[in-house]
C-alpha positions as CSV (number, residue, x, y, z in Angstrom):
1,X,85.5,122.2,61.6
2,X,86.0,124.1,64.7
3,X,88.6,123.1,68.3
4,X,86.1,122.5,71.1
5,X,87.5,122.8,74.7
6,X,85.8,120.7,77.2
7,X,87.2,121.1,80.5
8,X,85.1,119.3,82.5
9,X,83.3,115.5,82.7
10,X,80.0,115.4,80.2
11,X,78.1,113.0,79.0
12,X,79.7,110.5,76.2
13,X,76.7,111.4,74.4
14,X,77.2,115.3,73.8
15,X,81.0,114.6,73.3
16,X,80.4,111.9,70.7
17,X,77.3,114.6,69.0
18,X,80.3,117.4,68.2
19,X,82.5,114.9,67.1
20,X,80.0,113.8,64.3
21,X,79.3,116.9,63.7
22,X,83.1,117.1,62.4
23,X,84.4,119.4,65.5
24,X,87.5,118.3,66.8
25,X,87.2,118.1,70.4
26,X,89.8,118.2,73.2
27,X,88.7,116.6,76.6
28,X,91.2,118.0,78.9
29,X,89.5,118.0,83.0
30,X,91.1,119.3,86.0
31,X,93.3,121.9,84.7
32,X,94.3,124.6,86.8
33,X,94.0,128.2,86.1
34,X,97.2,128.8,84.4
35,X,96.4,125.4,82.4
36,X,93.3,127.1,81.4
37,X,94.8,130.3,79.9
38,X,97.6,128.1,77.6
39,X,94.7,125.5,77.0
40,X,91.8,127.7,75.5
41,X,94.4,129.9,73.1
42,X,92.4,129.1,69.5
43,X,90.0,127.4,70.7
44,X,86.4,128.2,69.2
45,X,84.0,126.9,71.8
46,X,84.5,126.0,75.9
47,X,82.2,123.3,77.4
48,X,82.5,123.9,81.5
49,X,80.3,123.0,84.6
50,X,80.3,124.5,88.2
51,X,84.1,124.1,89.0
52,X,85.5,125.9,85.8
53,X,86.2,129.9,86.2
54,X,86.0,131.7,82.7
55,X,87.2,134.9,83.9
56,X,88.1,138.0,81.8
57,X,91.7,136.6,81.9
58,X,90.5,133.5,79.7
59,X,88.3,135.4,77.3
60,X,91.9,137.3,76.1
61,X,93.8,134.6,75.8
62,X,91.0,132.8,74.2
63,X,90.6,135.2,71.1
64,X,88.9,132.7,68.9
65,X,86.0,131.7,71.6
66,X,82.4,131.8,69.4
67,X,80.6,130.0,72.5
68,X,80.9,129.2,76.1
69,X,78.7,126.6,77.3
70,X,77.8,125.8,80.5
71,X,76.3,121.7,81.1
72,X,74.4,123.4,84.0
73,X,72.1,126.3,85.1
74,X,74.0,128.8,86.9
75,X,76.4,130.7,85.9
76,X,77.8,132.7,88.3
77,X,81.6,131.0,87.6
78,X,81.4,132.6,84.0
79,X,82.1,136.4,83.5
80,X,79.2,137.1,81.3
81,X,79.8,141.1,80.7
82,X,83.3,140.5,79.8
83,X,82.1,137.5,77.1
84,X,79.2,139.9,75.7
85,X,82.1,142.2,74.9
86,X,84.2,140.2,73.2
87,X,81.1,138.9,71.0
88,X,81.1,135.7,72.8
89,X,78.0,133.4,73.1
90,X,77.2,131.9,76.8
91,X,74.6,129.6,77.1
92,X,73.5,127.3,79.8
93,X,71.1,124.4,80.0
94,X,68.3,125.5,82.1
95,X,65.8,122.2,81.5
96,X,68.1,118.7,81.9
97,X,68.5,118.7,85.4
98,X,65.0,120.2,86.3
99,X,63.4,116.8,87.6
100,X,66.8,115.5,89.5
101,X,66.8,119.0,91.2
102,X,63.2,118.9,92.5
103,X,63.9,115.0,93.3
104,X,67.1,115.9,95.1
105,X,65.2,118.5,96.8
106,X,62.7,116.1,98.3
107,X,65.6,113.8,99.5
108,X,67.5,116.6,101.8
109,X,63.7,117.6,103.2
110,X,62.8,113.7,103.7
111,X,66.7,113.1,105.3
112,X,66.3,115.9,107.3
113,X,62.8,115.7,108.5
114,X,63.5,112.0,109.5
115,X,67.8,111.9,110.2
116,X,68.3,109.4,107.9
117,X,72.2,109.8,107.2
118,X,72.7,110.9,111.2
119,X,71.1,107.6,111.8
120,X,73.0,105.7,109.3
121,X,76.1,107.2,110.6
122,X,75.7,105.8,113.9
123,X,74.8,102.5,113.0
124,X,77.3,101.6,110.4
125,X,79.8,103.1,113.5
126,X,78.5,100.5,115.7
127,X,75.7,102.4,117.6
128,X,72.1,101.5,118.1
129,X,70.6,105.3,118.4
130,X,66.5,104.5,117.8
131,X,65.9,107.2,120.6
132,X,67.7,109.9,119.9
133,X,67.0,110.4,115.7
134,X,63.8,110.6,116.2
135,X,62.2,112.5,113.5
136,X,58.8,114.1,112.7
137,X,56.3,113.8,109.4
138,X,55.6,116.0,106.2
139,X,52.3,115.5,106.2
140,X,50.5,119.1,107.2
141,X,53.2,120.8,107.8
142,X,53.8,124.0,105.9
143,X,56.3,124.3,102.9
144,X,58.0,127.6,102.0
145,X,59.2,127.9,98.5
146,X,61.0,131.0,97.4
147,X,61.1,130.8,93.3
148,X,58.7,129.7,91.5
149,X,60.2,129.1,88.8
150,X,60.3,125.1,86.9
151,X,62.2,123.2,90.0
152,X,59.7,125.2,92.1
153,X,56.5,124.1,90.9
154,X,57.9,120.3,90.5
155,X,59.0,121.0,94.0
156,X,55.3,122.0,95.1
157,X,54.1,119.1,93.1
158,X,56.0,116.6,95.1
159,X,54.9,118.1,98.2
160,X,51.7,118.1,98.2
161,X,51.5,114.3,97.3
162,X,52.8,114.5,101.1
163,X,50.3,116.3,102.1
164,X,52.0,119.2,102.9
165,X,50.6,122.5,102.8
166,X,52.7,124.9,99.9
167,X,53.1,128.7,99.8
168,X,55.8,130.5,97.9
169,X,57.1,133.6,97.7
170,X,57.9,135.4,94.3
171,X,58.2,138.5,93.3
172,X,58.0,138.1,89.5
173,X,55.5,135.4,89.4
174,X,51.3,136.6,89.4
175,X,49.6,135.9,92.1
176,X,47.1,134.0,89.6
177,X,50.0,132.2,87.9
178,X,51.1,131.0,91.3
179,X,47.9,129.8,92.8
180,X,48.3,126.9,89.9
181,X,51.3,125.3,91.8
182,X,50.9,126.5,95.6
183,X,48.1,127.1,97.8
184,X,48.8,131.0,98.7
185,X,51.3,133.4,97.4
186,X,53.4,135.8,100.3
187,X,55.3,138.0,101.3
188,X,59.6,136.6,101.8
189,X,58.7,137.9,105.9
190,X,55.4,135.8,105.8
191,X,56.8,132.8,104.1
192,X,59.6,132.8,107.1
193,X,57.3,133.0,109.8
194,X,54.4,130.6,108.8
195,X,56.7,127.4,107.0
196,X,58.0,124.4,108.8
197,X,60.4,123.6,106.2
198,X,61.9,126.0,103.3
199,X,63.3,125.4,99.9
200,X,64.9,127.8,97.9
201,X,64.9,127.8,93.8
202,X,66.2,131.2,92.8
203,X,69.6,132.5,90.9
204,X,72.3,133.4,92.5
205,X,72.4,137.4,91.8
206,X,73.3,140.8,93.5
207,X,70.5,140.8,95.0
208,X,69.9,137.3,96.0
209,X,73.1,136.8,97.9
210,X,72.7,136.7,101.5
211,X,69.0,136.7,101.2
212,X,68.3,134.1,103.7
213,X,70.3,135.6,107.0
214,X,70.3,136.1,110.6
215,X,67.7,139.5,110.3
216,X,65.3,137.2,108.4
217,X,66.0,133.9,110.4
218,X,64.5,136.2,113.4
219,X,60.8,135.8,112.4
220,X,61.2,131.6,111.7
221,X,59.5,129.3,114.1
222,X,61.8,127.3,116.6
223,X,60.6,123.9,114.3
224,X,62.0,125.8,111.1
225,X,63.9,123.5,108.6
226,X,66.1,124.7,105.6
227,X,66.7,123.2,102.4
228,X,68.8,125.1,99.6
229,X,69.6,123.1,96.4
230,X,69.5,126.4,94.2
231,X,72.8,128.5,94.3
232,X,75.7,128.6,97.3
233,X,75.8,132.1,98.4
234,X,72.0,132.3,98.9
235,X,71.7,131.5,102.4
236,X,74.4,133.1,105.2
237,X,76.0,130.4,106.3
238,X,77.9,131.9,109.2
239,X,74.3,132.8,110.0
240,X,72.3,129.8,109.4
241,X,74.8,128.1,111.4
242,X,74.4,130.3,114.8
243,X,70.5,129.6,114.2
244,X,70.9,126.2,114.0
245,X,73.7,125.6,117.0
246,X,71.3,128.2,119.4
247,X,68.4,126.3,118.9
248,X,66.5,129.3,116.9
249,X,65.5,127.1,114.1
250,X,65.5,122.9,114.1
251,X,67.7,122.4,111.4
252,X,69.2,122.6,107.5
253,X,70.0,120.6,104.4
254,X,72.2,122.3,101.7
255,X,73.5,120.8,98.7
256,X,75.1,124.1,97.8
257,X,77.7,125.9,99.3
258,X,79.6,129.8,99.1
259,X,82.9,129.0,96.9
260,X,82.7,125.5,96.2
261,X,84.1,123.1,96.6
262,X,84.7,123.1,100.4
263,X,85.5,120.8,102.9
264,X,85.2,123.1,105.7
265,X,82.0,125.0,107.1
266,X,80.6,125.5,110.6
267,X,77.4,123.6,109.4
268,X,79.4,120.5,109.1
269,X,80.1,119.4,112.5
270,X,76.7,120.0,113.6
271,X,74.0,116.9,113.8
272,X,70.7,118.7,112.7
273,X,72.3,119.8,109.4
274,X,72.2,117.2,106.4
275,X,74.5,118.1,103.6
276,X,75.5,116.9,100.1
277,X,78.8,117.8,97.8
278,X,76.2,119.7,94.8
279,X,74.4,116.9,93.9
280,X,71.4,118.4,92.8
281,X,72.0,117.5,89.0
282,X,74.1,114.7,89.9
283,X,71.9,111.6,88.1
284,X,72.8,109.3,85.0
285,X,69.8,111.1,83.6
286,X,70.1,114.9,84.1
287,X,73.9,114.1,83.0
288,X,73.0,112.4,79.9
289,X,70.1,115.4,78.8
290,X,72.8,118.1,80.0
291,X,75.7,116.6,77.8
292,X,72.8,116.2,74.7
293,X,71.8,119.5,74.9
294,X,74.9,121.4,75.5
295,X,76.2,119.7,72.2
296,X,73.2,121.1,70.9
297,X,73.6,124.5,71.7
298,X,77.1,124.5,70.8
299,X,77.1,123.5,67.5
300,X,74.4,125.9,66.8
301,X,76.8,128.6,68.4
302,X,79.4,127.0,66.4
303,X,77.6,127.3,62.8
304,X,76.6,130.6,63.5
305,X,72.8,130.1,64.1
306,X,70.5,131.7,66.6
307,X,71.1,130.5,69.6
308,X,68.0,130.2,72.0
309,X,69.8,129.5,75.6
310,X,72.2,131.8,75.2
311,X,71.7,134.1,78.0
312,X,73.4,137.4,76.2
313,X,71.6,137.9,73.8
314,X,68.7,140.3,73.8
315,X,66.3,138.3,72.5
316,X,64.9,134.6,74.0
317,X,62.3,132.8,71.8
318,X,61.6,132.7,67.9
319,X,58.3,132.6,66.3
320,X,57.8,129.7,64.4
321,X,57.0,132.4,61.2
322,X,60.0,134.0,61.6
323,X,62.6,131.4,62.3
324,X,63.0,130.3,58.7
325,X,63.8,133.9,57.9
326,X,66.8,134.2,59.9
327,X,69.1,132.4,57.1
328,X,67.7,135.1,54.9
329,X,67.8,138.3,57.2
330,X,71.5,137.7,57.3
331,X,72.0,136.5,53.7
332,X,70.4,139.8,52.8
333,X,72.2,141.6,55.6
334,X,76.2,140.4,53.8
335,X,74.4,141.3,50.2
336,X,74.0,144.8,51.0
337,X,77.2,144.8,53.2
338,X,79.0,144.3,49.7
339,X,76.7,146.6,47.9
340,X,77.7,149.6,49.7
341,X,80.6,151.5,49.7
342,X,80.4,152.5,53.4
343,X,77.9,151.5,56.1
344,X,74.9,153.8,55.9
345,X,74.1,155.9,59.2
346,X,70.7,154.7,59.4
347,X,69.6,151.0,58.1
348,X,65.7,150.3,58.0
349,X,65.2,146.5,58.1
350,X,61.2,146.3,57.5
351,X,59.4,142.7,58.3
352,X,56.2,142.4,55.8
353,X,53.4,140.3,55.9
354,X,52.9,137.4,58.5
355,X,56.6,137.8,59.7
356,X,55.6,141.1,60.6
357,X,53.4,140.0,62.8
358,X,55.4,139.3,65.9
359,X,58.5,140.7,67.5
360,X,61.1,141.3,64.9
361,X,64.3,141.7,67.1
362,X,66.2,138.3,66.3
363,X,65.5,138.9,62.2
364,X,67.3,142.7,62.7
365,X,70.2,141.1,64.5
366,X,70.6,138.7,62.1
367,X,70.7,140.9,59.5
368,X,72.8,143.4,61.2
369,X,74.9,140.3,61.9
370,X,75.0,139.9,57.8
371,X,76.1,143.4,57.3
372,X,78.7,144.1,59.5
373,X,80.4,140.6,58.9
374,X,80.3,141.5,55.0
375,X,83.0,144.6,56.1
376,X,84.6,144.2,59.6
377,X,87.0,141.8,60.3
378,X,86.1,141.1,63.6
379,X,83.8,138.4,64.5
380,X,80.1,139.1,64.5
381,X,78.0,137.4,66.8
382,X,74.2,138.1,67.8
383,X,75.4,138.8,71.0
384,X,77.4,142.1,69.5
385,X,76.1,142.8,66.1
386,X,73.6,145.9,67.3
387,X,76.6,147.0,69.7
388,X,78.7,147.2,66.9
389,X,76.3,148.9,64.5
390,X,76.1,151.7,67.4
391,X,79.6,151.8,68.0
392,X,79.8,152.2,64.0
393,X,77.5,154.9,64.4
394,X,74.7,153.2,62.4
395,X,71.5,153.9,63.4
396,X,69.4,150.6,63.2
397,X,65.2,150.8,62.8
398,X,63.3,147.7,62.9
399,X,59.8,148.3,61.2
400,X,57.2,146.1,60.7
401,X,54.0,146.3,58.8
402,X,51.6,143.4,59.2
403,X,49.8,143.8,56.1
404,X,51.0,144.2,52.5
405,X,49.1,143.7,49.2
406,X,52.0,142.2,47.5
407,X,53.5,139.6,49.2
408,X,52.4,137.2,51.9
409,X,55.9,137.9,53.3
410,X,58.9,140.3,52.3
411,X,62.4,141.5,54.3
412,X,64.1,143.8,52.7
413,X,66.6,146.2,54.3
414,X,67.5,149.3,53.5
415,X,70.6,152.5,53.8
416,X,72.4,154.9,52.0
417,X,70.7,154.8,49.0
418,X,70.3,151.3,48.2
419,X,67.8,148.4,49.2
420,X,67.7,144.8,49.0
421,X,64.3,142.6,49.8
422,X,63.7,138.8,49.2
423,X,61.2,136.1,50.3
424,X,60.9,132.0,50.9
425,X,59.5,130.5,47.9
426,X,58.1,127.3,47.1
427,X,58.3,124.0,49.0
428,X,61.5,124.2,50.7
429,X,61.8,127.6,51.0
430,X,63.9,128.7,49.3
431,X,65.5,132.2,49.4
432,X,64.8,134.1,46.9
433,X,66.5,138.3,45.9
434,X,62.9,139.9,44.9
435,X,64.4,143.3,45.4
436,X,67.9,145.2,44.6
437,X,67.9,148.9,44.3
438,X,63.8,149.5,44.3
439,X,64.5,147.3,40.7
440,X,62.3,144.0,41.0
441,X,64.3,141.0,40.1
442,X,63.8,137.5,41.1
443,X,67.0,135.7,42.0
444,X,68.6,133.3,44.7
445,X,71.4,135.0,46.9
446,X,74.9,133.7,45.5
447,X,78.2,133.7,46.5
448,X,79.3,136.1,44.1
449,X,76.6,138.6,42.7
450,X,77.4,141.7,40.5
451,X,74.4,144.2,40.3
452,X,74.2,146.4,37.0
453,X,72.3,149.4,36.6
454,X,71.3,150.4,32.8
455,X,69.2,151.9,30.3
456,X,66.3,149.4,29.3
457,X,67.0,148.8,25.7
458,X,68.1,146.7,23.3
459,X,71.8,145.6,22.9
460,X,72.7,146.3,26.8
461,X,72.0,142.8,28.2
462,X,74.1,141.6,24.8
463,X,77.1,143.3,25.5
464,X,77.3,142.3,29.0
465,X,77.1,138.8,28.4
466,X,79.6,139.6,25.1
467,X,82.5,141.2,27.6
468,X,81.8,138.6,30.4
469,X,82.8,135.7,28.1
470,X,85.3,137.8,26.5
471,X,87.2,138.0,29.9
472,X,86.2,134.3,30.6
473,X,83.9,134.6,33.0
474,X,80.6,132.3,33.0
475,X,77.1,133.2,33.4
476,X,75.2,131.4,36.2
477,X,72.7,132.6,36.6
478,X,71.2,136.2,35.6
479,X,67.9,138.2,36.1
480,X,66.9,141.4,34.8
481,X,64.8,143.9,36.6
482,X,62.4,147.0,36.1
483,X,62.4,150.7,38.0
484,X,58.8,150.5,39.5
485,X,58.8,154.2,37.6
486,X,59.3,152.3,34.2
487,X,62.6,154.7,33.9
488,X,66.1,152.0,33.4
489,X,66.7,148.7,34.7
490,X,68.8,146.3,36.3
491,X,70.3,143.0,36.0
492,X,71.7,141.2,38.8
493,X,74.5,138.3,37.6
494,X,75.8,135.1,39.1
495,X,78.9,134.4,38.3
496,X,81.5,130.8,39.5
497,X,84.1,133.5,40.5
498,X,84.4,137.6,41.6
499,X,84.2,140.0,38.6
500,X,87.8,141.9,38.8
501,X,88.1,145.0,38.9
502,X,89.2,145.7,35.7
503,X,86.8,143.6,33.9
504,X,83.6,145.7,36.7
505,X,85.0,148.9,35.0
506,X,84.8,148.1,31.8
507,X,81.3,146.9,31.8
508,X,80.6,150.4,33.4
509,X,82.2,151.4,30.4
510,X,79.6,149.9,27.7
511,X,77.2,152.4,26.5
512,X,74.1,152.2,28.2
513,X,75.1,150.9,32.0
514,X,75.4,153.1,34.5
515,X,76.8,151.1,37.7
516,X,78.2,147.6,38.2
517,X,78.5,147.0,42.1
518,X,79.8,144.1,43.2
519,X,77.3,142.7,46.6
520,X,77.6,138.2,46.4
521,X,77.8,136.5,49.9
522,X,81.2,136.0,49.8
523,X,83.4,138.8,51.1
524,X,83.6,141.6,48.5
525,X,87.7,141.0,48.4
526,X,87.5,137.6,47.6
């Protein structure tokens, strides 16, 4: 069971998902900074939206953080450097509010093109205004998009069942790609100085901030209207502003603004801007799917799985091939953790077969991941395990070979003069330990695993399972393998509890074994 932190309003939905997941969870909005700092001490995972600030200050005090989840896209109020140093997962939900962003969208370009809330105003304040809120149609006029990314193309979409004509400018999108969704792909100077109206879809970054300013605003038409439901910061708005109140261009709609919340802004007092407190994802709908899949990503987070939306961590998508070999990359990984007596400096961890196919980089960090949380008693997370291995001065080397005439598919990892390799087998898929030490054995992983090397002849295996009873110590399992050289063998043991230490000498001490290492799943000091 793990404390969940959820510091701002979710869905019931994703709330009640962790709790029946067995999480206790702590729904504690409005806190201040301070409140924060007191509030997330031993907590395991933080649920936040826009308003929340998980600075550097609140991953320190929050020492036991696995995850940080953001019910939102952005996430420029979470320092993600500072999290991917302490190991800490932060993902964000880039799909729930997708179709109530593009809607929302359409709603500021329709209120602004026709001054819907300008008009309302007045009338509900007693004025009859017909004249002067005139307004003018969509139809054939121009539409700028800058990103063409999902909200972009549902954007495009929506305008064009307007009538409207659609270019966007994107510099990581293909011309080809593009010409799907809009009608012509330009330039960020051509988009200004051919659109009527412009709507912005792209992160808040570096180089994003400030994008849309006075310099730019230059080359708009006079009939220029701008709509930003993306990220506040985006657009100048000490700039956009003077354009607006001179005359330069017609008018704005913004549903995002540069340190929300704010009450205060030049663009508010002026009657040909249209704006909305962040609304974008503001629906029963986009809430629900945000609160569902936050849950989602959490508890995966939570239970130590790869996480896909988490947005530190070098690696996005999983093969459908490889996914069920992640369990067993980092089973394998804690195995040979235990195995070794030190970390080697260079581990090999070689992808056979179909699973060798595609890129490997999520099955390495899971089995670094393994490894590292076998000996080090700090917490291991796919956002640090290859960090960690560097800063341990292990040199990791992901092979793959496509093609083997042995198995359909094999991991195995290797270091310092041991190996481990195992498979899926059957139905389920179950793991199975195919390989310990270049011996071939067939075994599943086990919490507590003693490895033997020995002479291959009679009376060995006897006296093993002679001293192991002798000490009290139950058999659950056991396997014995063969050198590929025909030269000694191996058995690999499954036992209820750890071998001590005294008993692990003296089965070195029976004539005929070599070695008894100790490498189950379970830490080696258990």
């Amino acid at each position: 069971m793990a404390q969940v932190l959820v510091a701002e309003k979710i869905a019931d939905i994703g709330v009640a998902k962790l709790r029946h997941a067995g999480h206790e969870v702590e729904v504690r909005t409005g806190m201040s900074p301070d409140e924060l700092l007191e509030a997330v001490s031993g907590v395991n995972a933080l649920i936040i939206r826009s308003a929340t600030q998980v600075t550097a200050e609140v991953f320190e005090a929050g020492r036991d953080l696995v995850i940080v989840g953001r019910a939102g896209v952005g996430l420029d109020n979470v320092d993600v450097e500072t999290a991917t140093e302490h190991g800490v997962l932060v993902v964000n939900d880039t799909l729930s509010n997708i179709i109530s962003a593009a809607e929302h969208t359409m709603a500021l370009i329709m209120a602004q093109a026709r001054n819907i809330p300008q008009a309302h105003a007045a009338l509900t304040d007693g004025r009859w205004e017909r004249g002067r809120w005139e307004g003018i149609e969509l139809s054939d006029k121009t539409l700028g998009i800058i990103g063409l990314g999902r909200i972009g193309r549902l954007v495009a979409e929506r305008a064009m069942g307007f009538a409207m004509r659609v270019i966007a400018s994107d510099p990581y999108v293909s011309e080809e790609m593009a010409l799907h969704s809009v009608m012509a792909l330009v330039s960020l100077e051509e988009l200004i100085a051919q659109s009527d109206f412009i709507t912005i879809h792209v992160a808040r970054t570096p180089e994003t901030i400030g994008l849309i300013n006075s310099e730019l605003l230059e080359l708009a038409k006079p009939n220029l209207r701008i709509v930003n439901v993306s990220r506040g910061g985006i657009v100048d708005e000490a700039d956009l502003a003077e354009a607006v109140s001179s005359g330069r261009i017609a008018g704005a709609a913004l549903d995002v603004f540069d340190g929300e919340p704010i009450t205060e802004s030049p663009l508010f007092h002026l009657d040909s801007v249209v704006v909305t407190p962040h609304l974008g994802a503001s629906t029963e709908e986009a809430q629900s799917k945000a609160g569902d899949a936050i849950a989602e990503q959490v508890m995966l987070g939570l239970a130590g799985e790869f996480v896909p939306a988490a947005v530190n961590v070098p690696a996005k998508n999983v093969p459908d091939v490889l996914r069920p070999y992640l369990p067993l990359a980092e089973q394998l990984g804690r195995l040979f953790g235990n195995l070794c007596e030190r970390l080697p400096e260079v581990l090999e961890v070689e992808l056979i077969g179909e699973i060798g196919k595609p890129d490997n980089t999520v099955a390495v960090m899971s089995a670094v991941k393994g490894l590292l949380s076998a000996v080090s008693d700090m917490p291991v997370s796919y956002v640090n395990a290859l960090t960690m291995a560097t800063e341990r001065g292990m040199d990791v080397r992901a092979i793959s070979t496509p093609k083997s005439k042995d198995h359909v598919n094999l991991l195995t990892v290797r270091g310092g003069g041991h190996s481990l390799g195992g498979h899926l087998t059957g139905a389920r898929q179950e793991p199975v330990l195919v390989l310990a030490d270049d011996h071939a054995v067939h075994m599943p992983p086990a919490a507590h695993m003693i490895l033997l090397s020995n002479d291959d002849r009679p009376g060995v295996i006897g006296a093993v399972g002679t001293l192991l009873g002798d000490a009290g110590i139950n058999i659950n399992d056991m396997n014995v393998g063969r050198a590929p050289t025909g030269e000694g063998a191996s058995m690999v043991i499954a036992t209820p509890q750890p071998v001590p230490k005294e008993v692990a000498d003296a089965l070195v001490a029976i004539d005929g074994v070599q070695s008894a290492r100790y490498m189950g799943l379970a830490r080696a000091e258990a």
